[in-house]
N, C-alpha and C positions, 0 to 999 in steps of 0.2 A: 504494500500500500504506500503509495507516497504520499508525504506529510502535511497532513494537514490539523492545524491548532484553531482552537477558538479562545473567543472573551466574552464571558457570559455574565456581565453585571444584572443585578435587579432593580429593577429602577422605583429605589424607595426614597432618590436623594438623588443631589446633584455628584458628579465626579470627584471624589478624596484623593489624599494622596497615598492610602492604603490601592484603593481601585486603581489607580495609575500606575501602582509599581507588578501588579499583577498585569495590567494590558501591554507596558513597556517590557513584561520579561515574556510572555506570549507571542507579544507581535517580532520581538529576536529573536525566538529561538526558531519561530516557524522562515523568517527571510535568511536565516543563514543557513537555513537545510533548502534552501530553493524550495519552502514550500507555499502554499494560502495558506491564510488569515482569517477566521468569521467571523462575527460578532452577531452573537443571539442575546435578546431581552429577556430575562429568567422572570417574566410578568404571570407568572403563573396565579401566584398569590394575587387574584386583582384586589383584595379591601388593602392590602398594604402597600397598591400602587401610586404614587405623587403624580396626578397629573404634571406635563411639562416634563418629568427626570427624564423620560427614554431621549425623549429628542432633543434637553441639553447635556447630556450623557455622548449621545451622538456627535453634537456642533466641539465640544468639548476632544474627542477623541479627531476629529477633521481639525480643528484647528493645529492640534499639536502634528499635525503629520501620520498619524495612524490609519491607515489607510486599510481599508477591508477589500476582499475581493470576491463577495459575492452580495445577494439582498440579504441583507439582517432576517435574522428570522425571531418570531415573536413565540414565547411559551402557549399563550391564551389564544393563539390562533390553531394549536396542534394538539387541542385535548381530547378528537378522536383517535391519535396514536397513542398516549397514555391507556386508551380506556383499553384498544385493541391487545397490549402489553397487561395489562389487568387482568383481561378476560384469558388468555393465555396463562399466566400463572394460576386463575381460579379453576382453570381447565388440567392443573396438574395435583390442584389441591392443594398448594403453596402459601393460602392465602384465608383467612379465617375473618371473622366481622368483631366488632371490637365493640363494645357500650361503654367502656372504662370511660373517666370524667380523668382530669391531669389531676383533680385533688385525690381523688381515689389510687388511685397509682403513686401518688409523691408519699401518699400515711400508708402505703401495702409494699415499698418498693426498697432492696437495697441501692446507692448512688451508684453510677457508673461514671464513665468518659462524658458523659454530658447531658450529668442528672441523673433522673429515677431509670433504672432498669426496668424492664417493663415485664411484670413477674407471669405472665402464661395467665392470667384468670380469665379471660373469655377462648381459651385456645382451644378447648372440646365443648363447647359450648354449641346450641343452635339456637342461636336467637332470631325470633320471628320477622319475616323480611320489613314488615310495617315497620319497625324499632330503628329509625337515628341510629348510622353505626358508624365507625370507622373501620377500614382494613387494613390488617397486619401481614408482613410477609413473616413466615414461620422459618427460624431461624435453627438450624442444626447447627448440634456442641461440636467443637473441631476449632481448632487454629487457623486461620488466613493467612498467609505470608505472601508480600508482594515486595518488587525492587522499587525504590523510588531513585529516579537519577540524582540527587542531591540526596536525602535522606535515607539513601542505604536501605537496608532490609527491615518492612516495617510488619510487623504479627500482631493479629488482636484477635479473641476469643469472642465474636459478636456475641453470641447467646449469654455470654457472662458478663459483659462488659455494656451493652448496651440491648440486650433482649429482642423481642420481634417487635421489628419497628412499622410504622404508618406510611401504607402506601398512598391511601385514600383518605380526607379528616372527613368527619361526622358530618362537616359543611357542605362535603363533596369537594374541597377542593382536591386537585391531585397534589402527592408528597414530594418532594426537592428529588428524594432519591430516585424514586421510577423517571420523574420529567429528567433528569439530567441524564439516565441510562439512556432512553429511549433515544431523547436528542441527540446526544453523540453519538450512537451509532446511526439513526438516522442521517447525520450529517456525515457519516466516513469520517468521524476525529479519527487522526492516528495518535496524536499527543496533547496530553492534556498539563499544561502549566498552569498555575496556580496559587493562594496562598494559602501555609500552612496550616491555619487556621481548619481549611477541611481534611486532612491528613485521615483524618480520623472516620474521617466519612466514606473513606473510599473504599474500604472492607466492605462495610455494605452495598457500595455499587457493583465492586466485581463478586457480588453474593448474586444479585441480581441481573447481572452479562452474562453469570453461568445458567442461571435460571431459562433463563429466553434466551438461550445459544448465542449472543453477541458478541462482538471480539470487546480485548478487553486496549485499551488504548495505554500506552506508556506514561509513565510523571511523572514528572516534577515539579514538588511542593518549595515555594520561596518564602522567607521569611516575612511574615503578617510585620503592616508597620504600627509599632505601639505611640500612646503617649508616655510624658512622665512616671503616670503611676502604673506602667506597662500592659492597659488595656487596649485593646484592638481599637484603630480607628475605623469608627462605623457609621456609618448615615442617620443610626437609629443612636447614636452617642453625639450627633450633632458635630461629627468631624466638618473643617470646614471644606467650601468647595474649592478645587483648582480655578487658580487664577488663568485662564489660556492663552491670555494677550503676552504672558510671561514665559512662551511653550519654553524658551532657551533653557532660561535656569531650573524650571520645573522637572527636565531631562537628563539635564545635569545632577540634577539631586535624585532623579531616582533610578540612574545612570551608578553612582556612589554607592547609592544603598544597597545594589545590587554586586557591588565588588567590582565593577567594570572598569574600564579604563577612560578618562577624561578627553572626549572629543575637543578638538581645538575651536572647532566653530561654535558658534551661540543663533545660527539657523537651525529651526527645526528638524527640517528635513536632510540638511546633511548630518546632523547630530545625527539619526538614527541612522543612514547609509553608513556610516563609518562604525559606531556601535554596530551593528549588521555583522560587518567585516571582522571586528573583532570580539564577536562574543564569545564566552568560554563560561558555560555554567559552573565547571569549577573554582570558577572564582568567587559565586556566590556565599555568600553567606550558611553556615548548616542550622544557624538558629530558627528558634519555630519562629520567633518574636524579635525585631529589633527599632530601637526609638528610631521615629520618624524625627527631621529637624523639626525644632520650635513650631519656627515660624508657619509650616504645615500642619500643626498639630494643633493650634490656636492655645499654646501654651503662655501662662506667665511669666515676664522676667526673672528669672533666676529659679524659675520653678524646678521644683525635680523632686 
């Protein structure tokens, strides 16, 4: 397969400088394998959608020179391929209906990797199709190992560590996990770059690539950029937005954060041509987490 990488922000916010260190190490690593570029809207979740974010997310990733090479593709436009990947796993029996409540599971659950484990109590259950459900994928005991090109040999015991998780919420929306499997294989990813922050997540996608026969795409996890008190900057943390009138320095710094080596020009678009040229993942960083500068992070002087 030749290579092909995506950038799949969610347009809950305008562009941060966590999001831009993720689309600037995506959009290099795919032009210096001579590969494409996509860029899909992860709008799945519409109540947590920001009118405006996709399309200044968009003007935002054009201004800096980030150039896409095909039509953006939107989550909330392809939730008959979710359903079709649903009904397939329900047709292997992979998949059970859930009435749990998040309070019920936090007071019944031991913590995992991110939160409550989610302890099997609707798992032999038949609950009446009338009955608000959500759907679980049923997770077998066993160890996961996968290589990540930066982050080495990564192993997690899903059923232990984070239980059978939600394909479907009780809302009906569909779950992060199934939309992002479907998507990229739908889309021929062959590499998925990204930041650390989902490391964790990806056991259960190639849980779900083996499930529905999918290939399972290569990765590399970059280091999430923090503020001072080393929380993730997030849209939902009120990270502020990239300035884009400023593509130069803005490339520059996440050009740095990245380990990479300092282009001479302060044009956008030859900054990445030459980063292009010289990219070397092993230069990055193995941190899951490293501070974003300040002045990205809408820090206080002297704070820390």
């Amino acid at each position: 397969m030749s290579y092909r990488g995506r950038f799949a922000p969610s347009p809950t916010g305008p562009l941060h400088f966590g999001s831009l260190v993720a689309a600037v190490a995506s959009w290099l690593d795919a032009r210096a394998a001579g590969g494409s570029w996509l860029v899909r809207m992860e709008d799945v979740d519409t109540p947590r959608t920001v009118p405006g974010a996709a399309d200044g997310i968009l003007r935002s990733l054009e201004a800096l020179g980030l150039e896409w090479d095909e039509e953006v593709a939107w989550q909330s436009r392809r939730t008959a391929l979710y359903e079709a990947a649903l009904d397939a796993l329900r047709g292997q029996g992979a998949v059970y209906r859930c009435r749990c409540s998040r309070k019920e599971i936090a007071d019944s659950a031991l913590r995992g990797i991110e939160g409550a484990v989610y302890p099997g109590t609707c798992r032999h259950l038949v609950l009446p199709a009338a009955e608000r459900c959500a759907e679980r994928f049923a997770v077998e005991e066993g160890i996961l190992s996968f290589d990540d090109r930066l982050q080495g040999t990564v192993r997690q015991d899903v059923a232990r560590d984070v239980g059978d998780f939600v394909l479907v919420r009780r809302t009906g929306v569909h779950g992060y996990q199934l939309a992002v499997v479907v998507d990229d294989a739908q889309q021929r990813v062959s590499d998925v770059v990204r930041g650390a922050d989902l490391l964790a997540s990806t056991p259960r996608q190639i849980l779900l690539q083996r499930a529905l026969a999918l290939p399972t795409p290569r990765y590399l996890h970059v280091p999430v950029a923090t503020d001072a008190r080393g929380e993730k900057l997030s849209k939902q943390g009120l990270a502020p937005a990239v300035d884009a009138s400023a593509a130069g320095s803005l490339l520059h710094a996440a050009l740095a954060f990245l380990g990479q080596p300092r282009p001479q020009s302060s044009i956008a678009r030859e900054i990445l041509a030459e980063a292009a040229r010289t990219w070397d993942p092993a230069r990055i960083p193995r941190e899951r987490g490293q501070r974003a500068p300040a002045a990205l992070a809408r820090e206080a002087p002297g704070e820390s």
